[in-house]
C-alpha positions in Angstrom: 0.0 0.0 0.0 1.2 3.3 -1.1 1.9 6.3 1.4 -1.2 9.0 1.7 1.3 11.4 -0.3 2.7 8.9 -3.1 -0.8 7.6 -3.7 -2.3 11.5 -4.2 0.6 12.7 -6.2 0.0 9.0 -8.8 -3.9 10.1 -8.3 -2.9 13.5 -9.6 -0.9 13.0 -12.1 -3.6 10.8 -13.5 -5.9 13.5 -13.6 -3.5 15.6 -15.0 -3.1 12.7 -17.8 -7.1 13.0 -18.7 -7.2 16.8 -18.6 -4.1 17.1 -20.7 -6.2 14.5 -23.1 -9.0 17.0 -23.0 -7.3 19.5 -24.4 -5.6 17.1 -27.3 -8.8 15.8 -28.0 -10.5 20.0 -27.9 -7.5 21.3 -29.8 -8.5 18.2 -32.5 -12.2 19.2 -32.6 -13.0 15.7 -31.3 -16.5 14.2 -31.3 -18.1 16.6 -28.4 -19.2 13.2 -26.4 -15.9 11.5 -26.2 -14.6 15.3 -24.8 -17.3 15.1 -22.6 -16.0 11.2 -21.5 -12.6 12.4 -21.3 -13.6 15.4 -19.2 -15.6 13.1 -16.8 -12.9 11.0 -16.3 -10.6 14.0 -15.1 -14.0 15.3 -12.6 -13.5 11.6 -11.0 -10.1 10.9 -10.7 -9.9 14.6 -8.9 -13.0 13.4 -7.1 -11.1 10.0 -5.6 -7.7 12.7 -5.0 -10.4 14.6 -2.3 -11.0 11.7 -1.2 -8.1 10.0 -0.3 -6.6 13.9 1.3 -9.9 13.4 3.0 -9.1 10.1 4.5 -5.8 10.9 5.5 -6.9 13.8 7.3 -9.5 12.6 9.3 -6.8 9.7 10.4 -4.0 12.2 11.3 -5.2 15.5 11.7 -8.6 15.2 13.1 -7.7 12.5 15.3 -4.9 15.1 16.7 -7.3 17.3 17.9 -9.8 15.5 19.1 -7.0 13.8 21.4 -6.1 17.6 22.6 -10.1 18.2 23.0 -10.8 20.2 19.9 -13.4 18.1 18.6 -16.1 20.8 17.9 -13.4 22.7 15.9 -12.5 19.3 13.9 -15.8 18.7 13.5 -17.0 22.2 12.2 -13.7 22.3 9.5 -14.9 18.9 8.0 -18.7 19.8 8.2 -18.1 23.2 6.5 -15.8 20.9 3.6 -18.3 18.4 3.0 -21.2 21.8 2.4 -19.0 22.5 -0.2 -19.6 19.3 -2.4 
Protein backbone atom coordinates (compact mmCIF):
# COMPACT_ATOMS: atom_id res chain seq x y z
CA UNK A 1 0.00 0.00 0.00
CA UNK A 2 1.20 3.32 -1.10
CA UNK A 3 1.88 6.26 1.41
CA UNK A 4 -1.16 9.04 1.66
CA UNK A 5 1.32 11.38 -0.31
CA UNK A 6 2.67 8.88 -3.05
CA UNK A 7 -0.81 7.56 -3.71
CA UNK A 8 -2.28 11.49 -4.21
CA UNK A 9 0.61 12.73 -6.19
CA UNK A 10 0.02 9.02 -8.75
CA UNK A 11 -3.88 10.12 -8.32
CA UNK A 12 -2.88 13.54 -9.59
CA UNK A 13 -0.94 13.00 -12.11
CA UNK A 14 -3.56 10.78 -13.52
CA UNK A 15 -5.95 13.47 -13.56
CA UNK A 16 -3.47 15.55 -15.04
CA UNK A 17 -3.09 12.73 -17.83
CA UNK A 18 -7.10 12.98 -18.66
CA UNK A 19 -7.18 16.83 -18.60
CA UNK A 20 -4.14 17.10 -20.73
CA UNK A 21 -6.23 14.46 -23.10
CA UNK A 22 -8.99 17.00 -23.01
CA UNK A 23 -7.28 19.54 -24.36
CA UNK A 24 -5.56 17.10 -27.28
CA UNK A 25 -8.85 15.79 -27.99
CA UNK A 26 -10.51 19.98 -27.90
CA UNK A 27 -7.51 21.28 -29.81
CA UNK A 28 -8.47 18.22 -32.46
CA UNK A 29 -12.20 19.16 -32.57
CA UNK A 30 -12.99 15.74 -31.32
CA UNK A 31 -16.49 14.17 -31.25
CA UNK A 32 -18.13 16.62 -28.36
CA UNK A 33 -19.16 13.19 -26.40
CA UNK A 34 -15.87 11.46 -26.22
CA UNK A 35 -14.57 15.25 -24.80
CA UNK A 36 -17.25 15.14 -22.58
CA UNK A 37 -15.98 11.18 -21.51
CA UNK A 38 -12.63 12.44 -21.25
CA UNK A 39 -13.63 15.40 -19.21
CA UNK A 40 -15.57 13.11 -16.76
CA UNK A 41 -12.91 11.01 -16.28
CA UNK A 42 -10.65 14.00 -15.12
CA UNK A 43 -13.95 15.33 -12.58
CA UNK A 44 -13.52 11.55 -11.03
CA UNK A 45 -10.10 10.93 -10.74
CA UNK A 46 -9.89 14.61 -8.87
CA UNK A 47 -13.05 13.43 -7.09
CA UNK A 48 -11.10 9.98 -5.60
CA UNK A 49 -7.67 12.69 -5.01
CA UNK A 50 -10.36 14.63 -2.29
CA UNK A 51 -10.99 11.69 -1.15
CA UNK A 52 -8.09 10.02 -0.25
CA UNK A 53 -6.63 13.90 1.32
CA UNK A 54 -9.86 13.43 2.99
CA UNK A 55 -9.11 10.06 4.52
CA UNK A 56 -5.81 10.87 5.55
CA UNK A 57 -6.93 13.78 7.29
CA UNK A 58 -9.46 12.55 9.31
CA UNK A 59 -6.81 9.65 10.45
CA UNK A 60 -4.00 12.23 11.31
CA UNK A 61 -5.16 15.49 11.66
CA UNK A 62 -8.63 15.22 13.12
CA UNK A 63 -7.66 12.46 15.26
CA UNK A 64 -4.87 15.05 16.73
CA UNK A 65 -7.27 17.34 17.93
CA UNK A 66 -9.79 15.47 19.05
CA UNK A 67 -6.99 13.78 21.40
CA UNK A 68 -6.07 17.57 22.64
CA UNK A 69 -10.14 18.19 23.03
CA UNK A 70 -10.78 20.19 19.86
CA UNK A 71 -13.44 18.09 18.57
CA UNK A 72 -16.06 20.81 17.93
CA UNK A 73 -13.36 22.74 15.92
CA UNK A 74 -12.45 19.30 13.90
CA UNK A 75 -15.83 18.69 13.54
CA UNK A 76 -17.03 22.24 12.20
CA UNK A 77 -13.67 22.31 9.50
CA UNK A 78 -14.87 18.87 8.00
CA UNK A 79 -18.68 19.78 8.21
CA UNK A 80 -18.08 23.22 6.45
CA UNK A 81 -15.79 20.86 3.64
CA UNK A 82 -18.35 18.42 3.01
CA UNK A 83 -21.20 21.80 2.43
CA UNK A 84 -18.99 22.53 -0.20
CA UNK A 85 -19.64 19.35 -2.38
Amino acid sequence: MQAPKENIIHRLQIARGHLDKVLDMVRKDEYCIDVVHQSMAVQAALKKVDEVILENHLKTCVADSMKRGEADRATKEIMEILQKK
